[in-house]
C-alpha positions as CSV (number, residue, x, y, z in Angstrom):
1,X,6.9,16.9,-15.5
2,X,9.2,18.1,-12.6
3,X,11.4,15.2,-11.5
4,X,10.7,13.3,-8.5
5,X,13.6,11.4,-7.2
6,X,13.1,8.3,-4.9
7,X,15.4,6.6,-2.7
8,X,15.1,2.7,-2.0
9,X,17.4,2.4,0.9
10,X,18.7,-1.0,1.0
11,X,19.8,-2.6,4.1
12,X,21.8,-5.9,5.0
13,X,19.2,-8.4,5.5
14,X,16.8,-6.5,2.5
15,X,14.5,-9.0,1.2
16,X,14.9,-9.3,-2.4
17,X,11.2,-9.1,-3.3
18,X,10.7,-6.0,-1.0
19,X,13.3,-4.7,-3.1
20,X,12.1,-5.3,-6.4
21,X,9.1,-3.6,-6.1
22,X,9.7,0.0,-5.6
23,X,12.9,-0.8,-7.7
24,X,10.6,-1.9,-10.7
25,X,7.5,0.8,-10.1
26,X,9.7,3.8,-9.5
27,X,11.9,3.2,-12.3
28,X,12.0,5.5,-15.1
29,X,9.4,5.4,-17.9
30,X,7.4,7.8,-20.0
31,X,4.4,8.2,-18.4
32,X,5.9,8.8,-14.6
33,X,8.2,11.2,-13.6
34,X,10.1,9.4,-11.0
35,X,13.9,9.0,-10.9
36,X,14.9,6.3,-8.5
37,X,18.1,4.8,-7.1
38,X,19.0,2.1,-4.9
39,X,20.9,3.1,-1.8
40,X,22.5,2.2,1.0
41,X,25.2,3.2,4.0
42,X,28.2,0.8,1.8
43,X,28.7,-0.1,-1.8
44,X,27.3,-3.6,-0.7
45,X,24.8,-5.3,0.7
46,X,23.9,-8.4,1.8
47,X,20.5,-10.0,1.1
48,X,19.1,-12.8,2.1
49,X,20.2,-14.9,0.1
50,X,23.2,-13.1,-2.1
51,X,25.4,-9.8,-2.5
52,X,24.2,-6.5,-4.4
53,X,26.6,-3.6,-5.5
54,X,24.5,-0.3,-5.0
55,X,24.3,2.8,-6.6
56,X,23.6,5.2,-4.8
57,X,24.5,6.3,-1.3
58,X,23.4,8.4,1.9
59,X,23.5,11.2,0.2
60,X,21.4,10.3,-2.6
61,X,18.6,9.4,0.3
62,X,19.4,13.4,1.8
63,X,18.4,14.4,-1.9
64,X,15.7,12.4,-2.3
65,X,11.6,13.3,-2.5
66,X,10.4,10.0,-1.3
67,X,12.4,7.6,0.7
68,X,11.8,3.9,0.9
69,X,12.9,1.4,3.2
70,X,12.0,-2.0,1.9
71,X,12.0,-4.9,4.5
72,X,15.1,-6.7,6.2
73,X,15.7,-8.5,9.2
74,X,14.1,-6.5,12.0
75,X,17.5,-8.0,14.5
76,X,20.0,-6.6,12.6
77,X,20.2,-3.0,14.1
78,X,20.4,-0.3,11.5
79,X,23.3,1.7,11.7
80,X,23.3,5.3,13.5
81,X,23.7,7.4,9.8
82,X,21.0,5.4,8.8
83,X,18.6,7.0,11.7
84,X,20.0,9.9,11.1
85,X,19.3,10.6,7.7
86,X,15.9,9.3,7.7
87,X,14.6,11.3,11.1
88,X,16.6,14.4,8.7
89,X,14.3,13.4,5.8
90,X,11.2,13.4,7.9
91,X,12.5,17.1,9.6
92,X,12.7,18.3,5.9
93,X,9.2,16.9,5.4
94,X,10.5,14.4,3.1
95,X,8.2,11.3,1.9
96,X,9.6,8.2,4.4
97,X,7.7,5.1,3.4
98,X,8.4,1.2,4.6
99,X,7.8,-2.6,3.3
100,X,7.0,-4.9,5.5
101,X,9.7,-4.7,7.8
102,X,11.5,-2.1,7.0
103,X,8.9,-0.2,9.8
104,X,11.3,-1.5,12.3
105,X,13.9,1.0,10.8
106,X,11.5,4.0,10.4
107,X,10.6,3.4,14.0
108,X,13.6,2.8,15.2
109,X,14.5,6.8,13.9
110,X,11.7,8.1,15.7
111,X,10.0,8.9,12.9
112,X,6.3,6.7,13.5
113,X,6.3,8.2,16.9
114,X,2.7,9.0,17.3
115,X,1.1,7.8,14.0
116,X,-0.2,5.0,13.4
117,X,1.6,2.5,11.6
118,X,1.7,-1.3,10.4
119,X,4.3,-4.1,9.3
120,X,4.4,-7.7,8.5
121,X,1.6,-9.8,10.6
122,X,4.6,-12.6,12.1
123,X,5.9,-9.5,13.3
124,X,3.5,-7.6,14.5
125,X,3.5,-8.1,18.2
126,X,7.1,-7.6,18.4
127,X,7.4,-4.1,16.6
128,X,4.7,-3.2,19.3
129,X,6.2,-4.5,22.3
130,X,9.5,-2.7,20.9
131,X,8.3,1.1,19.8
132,X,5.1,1.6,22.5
133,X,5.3,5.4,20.8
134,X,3.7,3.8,17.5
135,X,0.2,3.5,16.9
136,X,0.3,-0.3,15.4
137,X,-2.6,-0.8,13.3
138,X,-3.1,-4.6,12.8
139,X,-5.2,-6.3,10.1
140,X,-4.6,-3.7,7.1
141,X,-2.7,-3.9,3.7
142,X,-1.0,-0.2,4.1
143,X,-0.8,2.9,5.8
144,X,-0.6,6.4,4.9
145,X,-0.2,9.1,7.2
146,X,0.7,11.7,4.6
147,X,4.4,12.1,4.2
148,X,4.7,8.7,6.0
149,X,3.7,5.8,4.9
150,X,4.1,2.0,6.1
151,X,2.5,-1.6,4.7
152,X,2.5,-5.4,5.5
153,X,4.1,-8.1,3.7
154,X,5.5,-8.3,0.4
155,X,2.6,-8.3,-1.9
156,X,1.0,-4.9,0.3
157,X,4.1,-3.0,-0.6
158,X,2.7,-3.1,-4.1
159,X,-0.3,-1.7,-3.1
160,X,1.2,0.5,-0.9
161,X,4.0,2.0,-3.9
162,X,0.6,1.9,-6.6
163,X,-1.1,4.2,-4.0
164,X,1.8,6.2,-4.4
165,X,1.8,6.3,-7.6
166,X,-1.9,7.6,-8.1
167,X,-1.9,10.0,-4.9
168,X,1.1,12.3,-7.2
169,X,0.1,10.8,-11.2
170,X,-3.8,10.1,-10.8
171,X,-5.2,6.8,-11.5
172,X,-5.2,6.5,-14.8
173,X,-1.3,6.4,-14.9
174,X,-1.0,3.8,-11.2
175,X,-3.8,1.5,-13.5
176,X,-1.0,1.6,-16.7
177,X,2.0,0.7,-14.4
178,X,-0.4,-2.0,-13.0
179,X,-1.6,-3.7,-15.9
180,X,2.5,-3.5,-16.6
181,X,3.5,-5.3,-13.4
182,X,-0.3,-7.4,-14.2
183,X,-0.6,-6.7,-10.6
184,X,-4.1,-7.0,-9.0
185,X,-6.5,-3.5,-9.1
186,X,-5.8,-1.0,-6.5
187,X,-6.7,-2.4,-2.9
188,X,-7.5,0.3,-0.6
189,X,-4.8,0.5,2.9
190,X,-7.9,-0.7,5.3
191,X,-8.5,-4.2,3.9
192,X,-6.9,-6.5,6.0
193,X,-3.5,-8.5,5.5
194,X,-3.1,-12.1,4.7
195,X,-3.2,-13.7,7.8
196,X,-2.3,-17.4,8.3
197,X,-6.0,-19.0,7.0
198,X,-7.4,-22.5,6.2
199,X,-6.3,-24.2,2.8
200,X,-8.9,-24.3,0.5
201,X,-10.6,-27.5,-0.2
202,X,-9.7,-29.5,-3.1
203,X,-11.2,-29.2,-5.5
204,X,-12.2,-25.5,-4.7
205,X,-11.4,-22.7,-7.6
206,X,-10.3,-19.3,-7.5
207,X,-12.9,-16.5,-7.7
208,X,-10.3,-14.3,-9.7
209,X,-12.5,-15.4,-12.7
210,X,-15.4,-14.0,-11.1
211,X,-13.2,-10.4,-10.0
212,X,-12.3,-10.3,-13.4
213,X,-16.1,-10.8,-15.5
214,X,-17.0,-8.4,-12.6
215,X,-14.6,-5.6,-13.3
216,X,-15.9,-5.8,-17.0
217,X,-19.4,-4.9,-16.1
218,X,-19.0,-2.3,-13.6
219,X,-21.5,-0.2,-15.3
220,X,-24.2,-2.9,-14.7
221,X,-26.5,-4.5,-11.8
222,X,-23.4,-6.7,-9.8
223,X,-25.2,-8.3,-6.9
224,X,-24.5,-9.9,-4.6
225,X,-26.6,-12.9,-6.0
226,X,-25.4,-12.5,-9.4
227,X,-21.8,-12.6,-8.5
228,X,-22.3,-15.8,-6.2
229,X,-24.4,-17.3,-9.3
230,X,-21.6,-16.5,-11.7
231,X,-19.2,-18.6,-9.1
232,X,-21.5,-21.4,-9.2
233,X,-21.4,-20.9,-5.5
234,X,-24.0,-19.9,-2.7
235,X,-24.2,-16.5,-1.4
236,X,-23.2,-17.1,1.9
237,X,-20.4,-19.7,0.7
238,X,-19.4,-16.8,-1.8
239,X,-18.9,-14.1,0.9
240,X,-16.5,-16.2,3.1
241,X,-14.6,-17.2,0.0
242,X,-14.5,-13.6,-1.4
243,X,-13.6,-12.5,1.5
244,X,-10.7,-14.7,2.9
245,X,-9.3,-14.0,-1.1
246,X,-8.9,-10.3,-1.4
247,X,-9.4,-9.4,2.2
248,X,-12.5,-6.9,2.0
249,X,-16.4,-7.7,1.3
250,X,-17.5,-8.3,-2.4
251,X,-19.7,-5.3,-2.1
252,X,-17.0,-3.1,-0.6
253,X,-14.8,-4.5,-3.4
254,X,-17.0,-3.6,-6.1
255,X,-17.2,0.8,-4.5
256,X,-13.0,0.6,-4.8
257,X,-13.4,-0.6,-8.2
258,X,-16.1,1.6,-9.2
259,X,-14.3,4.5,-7.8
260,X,-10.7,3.9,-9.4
261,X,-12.8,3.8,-12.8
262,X,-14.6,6.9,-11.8
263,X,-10.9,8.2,-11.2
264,X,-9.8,7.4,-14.4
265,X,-13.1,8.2,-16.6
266,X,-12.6,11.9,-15.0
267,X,-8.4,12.0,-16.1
268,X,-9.2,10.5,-19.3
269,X,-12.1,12.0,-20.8
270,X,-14.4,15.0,-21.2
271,X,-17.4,13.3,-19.7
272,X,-19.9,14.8,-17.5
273,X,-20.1,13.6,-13.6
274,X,-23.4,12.2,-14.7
275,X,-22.3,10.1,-17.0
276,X,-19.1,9.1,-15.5
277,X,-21.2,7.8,-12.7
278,X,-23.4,5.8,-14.7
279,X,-20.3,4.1,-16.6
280,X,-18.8,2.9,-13.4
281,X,-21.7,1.9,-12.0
282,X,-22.4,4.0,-9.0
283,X,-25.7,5.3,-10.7
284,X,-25.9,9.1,-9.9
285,X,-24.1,12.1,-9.8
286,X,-24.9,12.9,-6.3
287,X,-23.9,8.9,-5.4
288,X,-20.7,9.3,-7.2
289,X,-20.1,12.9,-4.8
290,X,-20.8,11.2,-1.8
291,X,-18.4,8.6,-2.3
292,X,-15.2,10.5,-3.4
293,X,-16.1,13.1,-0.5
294,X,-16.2,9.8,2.1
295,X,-12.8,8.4,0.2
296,X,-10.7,10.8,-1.2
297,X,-12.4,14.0,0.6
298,X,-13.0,15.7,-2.6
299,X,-15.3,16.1,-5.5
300,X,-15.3,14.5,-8.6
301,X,-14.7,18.0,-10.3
302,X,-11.7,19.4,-8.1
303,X,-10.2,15.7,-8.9
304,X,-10.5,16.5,-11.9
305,X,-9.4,19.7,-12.4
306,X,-6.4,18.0,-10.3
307,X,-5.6,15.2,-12.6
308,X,-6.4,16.8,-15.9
309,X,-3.3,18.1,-17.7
């Protein structure tokens, strides 16, 4: 596999777990083909809470593929070289992609001028207020504009580097670095962030149980009854509680599930459409078409022949 070398570009003021997780996903291992390296305008940074010595500096991020800018404090103004070489990364046509706040940097370069965009929901208002050119979408986990790429808070920029991960290695390799990190199955960009919410009773139980029987039966009849009955819980009761958990609908849940194992049915095996769509549950070939054409603009086959190697 050709090598595909990622940035992190680490600011003073990074936040540590913003950090960590394109530092950990990107890192080398057999079944990727990324080469990353943690950068940054001086040898040291400050986090928030201690020193790191880098790596790698700005002209590892002019070399790079992909560029990441992982979130810091959004007062502390980035330094001029660092605008620079990120608008020159985007000019190149470069990957730029942000964590949480690190969108206050791309924007800042001029390079979310005109697409949309989010960041971290505390500081949402501001980055609008402060970069009018940017179209600020709200209440979702991730953005991807092609070559530029932006997510909420801390846990989203997993989601956001996984999407990464299968848009250039297929699904089948973003579902092994997953089960790795034994981070939650892929949660598509629109679903909408964790915004401040009411504690759950006590008393009250996580439906990750359910998630999980669920994602073991894709291939069969998942209701919305039986998934409420297998929660103990009713269906109206269920929906609210599903919902303030992962951030989408249970039934819209169960299509991104059903698709990512459609993905990785057609990478991994030799089985026909037909029967890829019965095994993840979405019944019929033609079902199974209309939904990667409506998600991923595609068919199952040209995925396929894509991911197939």
């Amino acid at each position: 596999m050709t090598v595909h070398r990622v940035a992190v570009l680490a600011l003073d003021g990074v936040i540590p777990m913003d950090l960590a997780i394109p530092a950990q996903i990107f890192s080398a291992r057999p079944e990727t083909s990324y080469e990353m390296t943690v950068c940054g305008p001086a040898p040291r940074v400050r986090t928030t809470g201690f020193d790191l010595v880098l790596e790698g500096d700005l002209e590892q991020v002019r070399a790079a593929d992909t560029v990441i800018v992982p979130g810091c404090d959004p007062l502390l103004p980035p330094p001029r070289a660092v605008l620079d070489v990120l608008a020159e990364a985007r000019d190149r046509g470069r990957r730029v992609t942000s964590i949480c706040t690190g969108a206050f940097v791309l924007a800042a370069a001029g390079v979310l001028d005109g697409l949309h965009a989010t960041t971290h929901w505390k500081y949402i208002d501001d980055f609008e207020r402060d970069y009018p050119a940017v179209e600020v979408d709200r209440d979702v986990l991730y953005v991807d504009e092609g070559d530029v790429l932006t997510s909420a808070g801390v846990c989203c920029g997993i989601d956001l580097c996984l999407h990464i991960v299968r848009r250039d290695l297929g699904a089948a390799v973003a579902n092994e670095v997953a089960r790795g990190l034994v981070a939650a199955p892929h949660r598509d960009g629109g679903q909408a962030q964790y915004v401040p919410a009411p504690v759950a009773d006590a008393g009250d139980a996580s439906l990750a149980e359910t998630r999980g029987w669920a994602l073991g039966r894709l291939d069969q009849s998942l209701t919305l009854r039986v998934l409420a009955r297998h929660a103990g819980m009713s269906q109206r009761s269920f929906i609210r509680r599903f919902t303030d958990e992962t951030g989408t609908t249970p039934l819209q849940w169960l299509v991104t599930a059903r698709l990512s194992l459609a993905r990785e049915l057609l990478e991994t095996t030799d089985h026909s459409v037909d029967r890829v769509a019965r095994d993840c549950g979405l019944g019929t070939a033609a079902n199974l078409r209309l939904h990667f054409h409506r998600t991923l603009g595609t068919t199952p086959t040209a995925y396929r022949r894509t991911f197939t190697h």
